[in-house]
N, C-alpha and C positions, 0 to 999 in steps of 0.2 A: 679345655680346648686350647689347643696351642694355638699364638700368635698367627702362624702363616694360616691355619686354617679358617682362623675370624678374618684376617682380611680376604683370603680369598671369597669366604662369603659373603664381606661388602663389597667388593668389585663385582661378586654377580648379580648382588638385590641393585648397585647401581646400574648397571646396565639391564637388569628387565626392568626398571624403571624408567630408564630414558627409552625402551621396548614398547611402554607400557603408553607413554605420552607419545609417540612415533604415529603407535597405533587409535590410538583417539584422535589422533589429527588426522589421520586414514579414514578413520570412521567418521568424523564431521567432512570433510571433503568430496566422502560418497555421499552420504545424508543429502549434505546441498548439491550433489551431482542429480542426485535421485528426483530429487527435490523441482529442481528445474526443470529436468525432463518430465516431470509427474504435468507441471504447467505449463509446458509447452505443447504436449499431449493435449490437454485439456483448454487449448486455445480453441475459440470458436468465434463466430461474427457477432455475439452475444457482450463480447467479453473480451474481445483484441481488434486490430485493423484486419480482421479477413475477411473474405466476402462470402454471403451466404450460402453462394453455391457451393462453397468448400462444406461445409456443414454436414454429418453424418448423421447418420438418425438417430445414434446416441448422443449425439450433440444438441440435436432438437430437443428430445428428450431432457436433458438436464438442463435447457432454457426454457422451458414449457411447467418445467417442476417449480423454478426461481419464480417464472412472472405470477404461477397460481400464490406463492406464497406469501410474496408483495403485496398482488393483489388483495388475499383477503385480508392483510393486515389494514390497507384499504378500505376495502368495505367495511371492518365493524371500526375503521374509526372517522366514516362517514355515518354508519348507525350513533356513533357516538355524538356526536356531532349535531344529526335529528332530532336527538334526543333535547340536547341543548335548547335545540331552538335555533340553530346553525345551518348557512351552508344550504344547498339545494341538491335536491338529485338527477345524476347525471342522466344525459339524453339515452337511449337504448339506441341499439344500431337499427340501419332502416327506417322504411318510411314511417313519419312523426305521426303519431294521430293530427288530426285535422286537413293535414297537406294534401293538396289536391294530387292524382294518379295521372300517370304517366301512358299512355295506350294510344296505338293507332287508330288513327278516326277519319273518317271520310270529307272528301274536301267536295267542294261547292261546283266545281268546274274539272272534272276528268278529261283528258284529253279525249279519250276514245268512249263510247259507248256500244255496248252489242246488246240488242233484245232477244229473247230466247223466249219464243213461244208454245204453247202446248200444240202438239200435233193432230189428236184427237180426243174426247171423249173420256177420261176413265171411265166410265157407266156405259154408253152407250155404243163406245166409240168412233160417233160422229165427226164428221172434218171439221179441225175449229179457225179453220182460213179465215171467216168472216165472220167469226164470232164477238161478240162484245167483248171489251177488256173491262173490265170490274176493281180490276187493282196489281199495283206494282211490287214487288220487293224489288231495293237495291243491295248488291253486295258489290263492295270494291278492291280489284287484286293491284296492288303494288308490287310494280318488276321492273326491270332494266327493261331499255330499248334494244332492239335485233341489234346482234352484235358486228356490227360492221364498221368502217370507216369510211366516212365522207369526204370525196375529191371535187376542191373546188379550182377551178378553171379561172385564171386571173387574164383580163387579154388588156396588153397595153397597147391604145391606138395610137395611132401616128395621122394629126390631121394638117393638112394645108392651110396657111393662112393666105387673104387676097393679097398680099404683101406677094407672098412665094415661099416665107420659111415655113420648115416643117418642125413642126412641135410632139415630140412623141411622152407619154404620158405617164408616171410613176407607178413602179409598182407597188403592194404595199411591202412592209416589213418580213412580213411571215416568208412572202414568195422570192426567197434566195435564190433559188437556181431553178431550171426549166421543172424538176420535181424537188418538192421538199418538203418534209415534215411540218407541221403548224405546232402554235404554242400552245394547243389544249396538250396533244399529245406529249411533248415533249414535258408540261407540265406535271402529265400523270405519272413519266415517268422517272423525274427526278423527285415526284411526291413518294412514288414507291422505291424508290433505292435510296434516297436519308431521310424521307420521313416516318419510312415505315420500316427501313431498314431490309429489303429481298434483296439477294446478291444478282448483280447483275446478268447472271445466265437465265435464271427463276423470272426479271422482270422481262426478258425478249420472247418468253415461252407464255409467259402471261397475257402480256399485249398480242401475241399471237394469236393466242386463244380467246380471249374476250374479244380484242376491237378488229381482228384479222389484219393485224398491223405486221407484219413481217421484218420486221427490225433488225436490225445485226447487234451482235453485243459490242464490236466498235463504234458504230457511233452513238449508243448509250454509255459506254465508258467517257467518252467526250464530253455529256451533256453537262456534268456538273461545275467542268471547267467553264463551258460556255456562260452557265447559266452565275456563278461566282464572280465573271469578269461585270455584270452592272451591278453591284451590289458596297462597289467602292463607297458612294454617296452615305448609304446607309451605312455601313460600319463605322464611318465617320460618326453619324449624328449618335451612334450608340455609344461608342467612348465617352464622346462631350458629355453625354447627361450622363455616364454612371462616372465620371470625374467630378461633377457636383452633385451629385444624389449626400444625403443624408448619412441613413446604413448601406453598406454596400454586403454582398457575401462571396468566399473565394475558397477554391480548393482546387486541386490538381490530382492527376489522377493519368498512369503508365499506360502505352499502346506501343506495339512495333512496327515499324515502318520500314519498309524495305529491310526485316529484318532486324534492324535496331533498334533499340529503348528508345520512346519520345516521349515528350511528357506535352499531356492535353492541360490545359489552366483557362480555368472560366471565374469569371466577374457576371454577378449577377444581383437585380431586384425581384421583385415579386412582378413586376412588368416589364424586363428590361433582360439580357441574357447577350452576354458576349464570350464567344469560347473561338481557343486557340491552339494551334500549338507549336513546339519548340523543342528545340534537342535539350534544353536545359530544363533543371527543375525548379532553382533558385532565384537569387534576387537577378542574375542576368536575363532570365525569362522574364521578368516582372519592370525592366526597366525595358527592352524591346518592347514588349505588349504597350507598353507606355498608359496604361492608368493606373497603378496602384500608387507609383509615385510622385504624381499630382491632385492624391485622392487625400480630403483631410477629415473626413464622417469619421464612420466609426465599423470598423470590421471585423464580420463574424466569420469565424475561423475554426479551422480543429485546434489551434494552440503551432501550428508545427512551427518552428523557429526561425526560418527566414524570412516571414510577415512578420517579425519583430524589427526588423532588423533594414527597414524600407517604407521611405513616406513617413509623414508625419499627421497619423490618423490614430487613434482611440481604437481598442481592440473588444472586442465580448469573445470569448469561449463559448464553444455548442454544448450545451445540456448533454445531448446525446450521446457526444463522444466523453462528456464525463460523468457518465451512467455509467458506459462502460468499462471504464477505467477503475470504476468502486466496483463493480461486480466482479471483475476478476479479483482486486484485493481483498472482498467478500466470502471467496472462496478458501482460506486461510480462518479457522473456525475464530482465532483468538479477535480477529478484525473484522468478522462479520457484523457485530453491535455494531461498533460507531459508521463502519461503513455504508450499511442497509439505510442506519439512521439518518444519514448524510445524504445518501441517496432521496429518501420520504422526504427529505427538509426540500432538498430543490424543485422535486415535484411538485410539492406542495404549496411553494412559494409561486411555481408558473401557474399553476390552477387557481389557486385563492386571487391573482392577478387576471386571469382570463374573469373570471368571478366579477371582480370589479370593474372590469371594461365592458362587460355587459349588461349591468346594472347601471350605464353612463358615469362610471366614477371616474376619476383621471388617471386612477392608478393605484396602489398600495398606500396606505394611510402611516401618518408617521407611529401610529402606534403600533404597525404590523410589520413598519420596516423593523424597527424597534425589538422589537420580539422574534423576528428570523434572524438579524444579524447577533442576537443573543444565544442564539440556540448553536447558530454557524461557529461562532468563536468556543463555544463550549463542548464540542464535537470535534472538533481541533485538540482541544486538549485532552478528549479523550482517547484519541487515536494517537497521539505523541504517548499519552501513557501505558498504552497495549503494543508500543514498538520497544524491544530490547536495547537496550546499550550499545550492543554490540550484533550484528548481524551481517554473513555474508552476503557478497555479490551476486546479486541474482536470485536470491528468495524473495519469499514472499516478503517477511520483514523490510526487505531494501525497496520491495515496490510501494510497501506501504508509505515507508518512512519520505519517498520521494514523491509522493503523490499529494503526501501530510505537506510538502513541504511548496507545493505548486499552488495548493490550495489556498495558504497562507500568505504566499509570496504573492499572489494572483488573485488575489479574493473580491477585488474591484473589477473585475474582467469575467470574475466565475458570476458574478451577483447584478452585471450591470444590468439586466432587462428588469429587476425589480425596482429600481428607480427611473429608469427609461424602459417605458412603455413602445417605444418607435422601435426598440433593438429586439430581432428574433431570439427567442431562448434559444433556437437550436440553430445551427446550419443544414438546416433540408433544401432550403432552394437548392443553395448551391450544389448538394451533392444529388436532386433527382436532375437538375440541367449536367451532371456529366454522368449520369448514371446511362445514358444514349451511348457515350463510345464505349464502353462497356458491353453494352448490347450487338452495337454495330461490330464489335471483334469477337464475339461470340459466334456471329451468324458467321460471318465473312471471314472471319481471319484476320491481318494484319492488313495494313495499305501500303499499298504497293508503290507509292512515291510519297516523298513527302509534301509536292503537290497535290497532290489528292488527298492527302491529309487535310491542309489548308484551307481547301475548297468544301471539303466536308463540314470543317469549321465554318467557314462565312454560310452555309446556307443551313447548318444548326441554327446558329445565333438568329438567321432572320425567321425561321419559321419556328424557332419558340419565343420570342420576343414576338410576332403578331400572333399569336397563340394567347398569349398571355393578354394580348388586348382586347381578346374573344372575335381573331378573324379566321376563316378557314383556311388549312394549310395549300389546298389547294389552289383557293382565287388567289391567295399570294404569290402563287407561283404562275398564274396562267399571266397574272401582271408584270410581275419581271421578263417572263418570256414576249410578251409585247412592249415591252421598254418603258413599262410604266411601274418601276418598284415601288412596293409599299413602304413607307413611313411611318415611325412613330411620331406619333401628336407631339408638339414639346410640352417639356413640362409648365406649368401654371408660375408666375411667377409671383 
């Protein structure tokens, strides 16, 4: 073979070579193109931040498949357990045996009574007008009163004194002008447009139709402002106390307002619920609201990064949100072991803990701390060792590896409620107290100022905050509309 034709045949094995690596690199580029898309497809509220409504039915479906399989690794390793001599078995859903039932029963004193007598005879049929009665049955029907509205007539006198001055007489609160709405109504109807969330057309057609109240939808569009301007006092006293509270819980969460993105941010206890909102999402939101940065407890969060980064308080991470943060890198077959297993360890530590708070213990025992923080660290290194060397942006690999790596960085924050028992595993307060503007922009749409945003806000916070103190949404509100707002009790010192 002559010279030129050997090198011509290396110049060409070199270049289908460098051909050949060109195209490997093509081909891992799609791989992790594909790749992505495959999980970003397969996002679902199971297994990313979306909400469930977004959910398909093949989405239900492959979360419906997860939880059965959890599940029974669950049950045989509470069979297992039984077995031991371990552990109790869980409650069944629904009524407990023993627990006394719940049913409409007749009261002592009905307003109304009607006797309904026999008219004559089945046998004979003789007139039974002045017949002996021998015996009663009662049955009692529970209904609304005739659906009308009552006008009550306020008259202020004007009397002489022997002096000569004339003295004319107050009238009360309710009687603004020569006709006016009173505060039951005007109650019922800011109960039904944020506490029950009816768009304002639905609640003038409503009142209409039950109380024969003929309303206009302006001045129901008013009422919330009105009813927002007494409620200054109380929003006060709710700051002060969730500024010293203990645990606090917080998340935010998008609505549009006239149009534009705003962000709702609520601070919340298990009896306490303050929500707001703000064009901002960050720490400039969180120093206006002005409690997170004179709060020094300890706050349950989703982890997102700008509650790092504000106040000088103690953090926990919600369980929940990192369930689902392993289920999705679960779904990547190589990381589903230590991931699933990771997941069972947290569960199991919140149970085994609920377990001991109800048996009056104070908590996890040092030999159980002992024994999950051994398991935590050793599931750590197992999923550092099912993560490659090397892996792109955006795969599973890089979710795992970063998820390995929050875990670790984070582990005091992922674990706090097993040695504080006061800290919730999860953040649900917080996310079912905003889980309401969600709803309210579902039914209605956007709001249409962002006064009326605010106002929405102030009479949220008050009527889940006495909700939570077990008052009724209503008297709360028939009280503000007479100028006597409710109050939270303070706390116990």
């Amino acid at each position: 073979m002559a010279d030129g034709e050997l090198e011509h045949l290396r110049a060409e094995n070199a270049m289908l070579r460098s051909e050949i690596v060109t195209l490997r690199a093509a081909i891992e580029a799609l791989e992790a193109e594909q790749e992505r898309l495959r999980r970003e497809l397969g996002r679902h509220s199971g297994n990313s931040g979306k909400p469930p409504s977004s959910d398909t039915m093949a989405d239900r479906e492959a979360q419906n498949e997860q939880r059965l399989s959890r599940a029974e690794r669950r049950r045989r390793a509470r069979e297992q357990a039984k077995k031991l001599g371990e552990g109790k078995p869980k409650r069944k859903p629904g009524k407990q045996p023993g627990d006394p039932g719940v049913s409409l029963a007749q009261v002592a004193d009905p307003d109304w009574t009607e006797v309904h007598a026999p008219g004559c005879c089945g046998r004979c049929g003789a007139d039974l007008a002045d017949a002996e009665v021998v015996g009663v049955e009662t049955r009692q029907v529970f209904d609304l009163p005739a659906r009308r509205i009552e006008v009550t007539a306020h008259q202020a006198q004007s009397r002489r004194c022997s002096c000569g001055q004339v003295s004319k007489a107050a009238f009360p609160a309710a009687a603004r002008a020569p006709t006016a709405y009173g505060p039951m109504l005007r109650a019922v109807a800011v109960y039904l447009m944020v506490g029950q969330h009816v768009p304002v057309a639905r609640t003038a057609e409503l009142l209409a139709q039950v109380c024969q109240a003929p309303v206009s939808t302006g001045w129901l569009a008013g009422l919330a402002a009105e009813a927002a301007e007494g409620l200054g006092p109380f929003l006060d006293a709710i700051k002060d106390q969730l500024r010293a509270e203990r645990v606090l819980h917080a998340d935010e969460t998008s609505a549009r307002v006239s149009g534009a993105a705003f962000w709702f941010h609520v601070a919340c206890t298990d009896l306490l619920t303050f929500l707001d909102c703000h064009e901002r999402r960050g720490a400039v939101a969180f120093e206006e609201i002005g409690i997170l940065p004179l709060f020094t407890g300890v706050l349950v969060s989703d982890g997102w990064k700008p509650y790092w980064s504000i106040g000088a308080f103690d953090h926990a991470l919600c369980l929940a949100h990192l369930l689902r943060d392993l289920a999705s890198v679960a779904e990547a077959h190589r990381h589903r072991p230590w991931a699933d297993a990771m997941a069972d360890l947290l569960v199991e530590a919140k149970n085994t803990l609920a377990d001991a708070i109800d048996a009056g213990r104070p908590g996890l025992s040092a030999g159980q701390l002992k024994s999950f923080r051994a398991r935590y660290t050793k599931l750590l290194a197992a999923g550092r060792a099912a993560v490659p060397a090397h892996h792109q942006p955006g795969s599973a690999n890089r979710e795992a590896h970063n998820l390995l790596e929050r875990l670790d960085r984070q582990r005091g924050e992922v674990t706090r409620y097993w040695s504080d028992p006061t800290v919730d595993a999860t953040n649900n307060v917080a996310e079912r107290d905003l889980r309401m503007v969600k709803l309210q922009r579902k039914i209605s749409g956007c709001f249409r100022t962002f006064a009326g945003a605010k106002h929405y806000c102030a009479l949220r916070s008050y009527l889940q905050t006495a909700v939570k103190h077990g008052e009724q949404r209503l008297d709360v509100l028939i009280d503000l509309f007479n100028g006597r707002p409710w109050m939270p009790p303070a706390p116990a010192s």
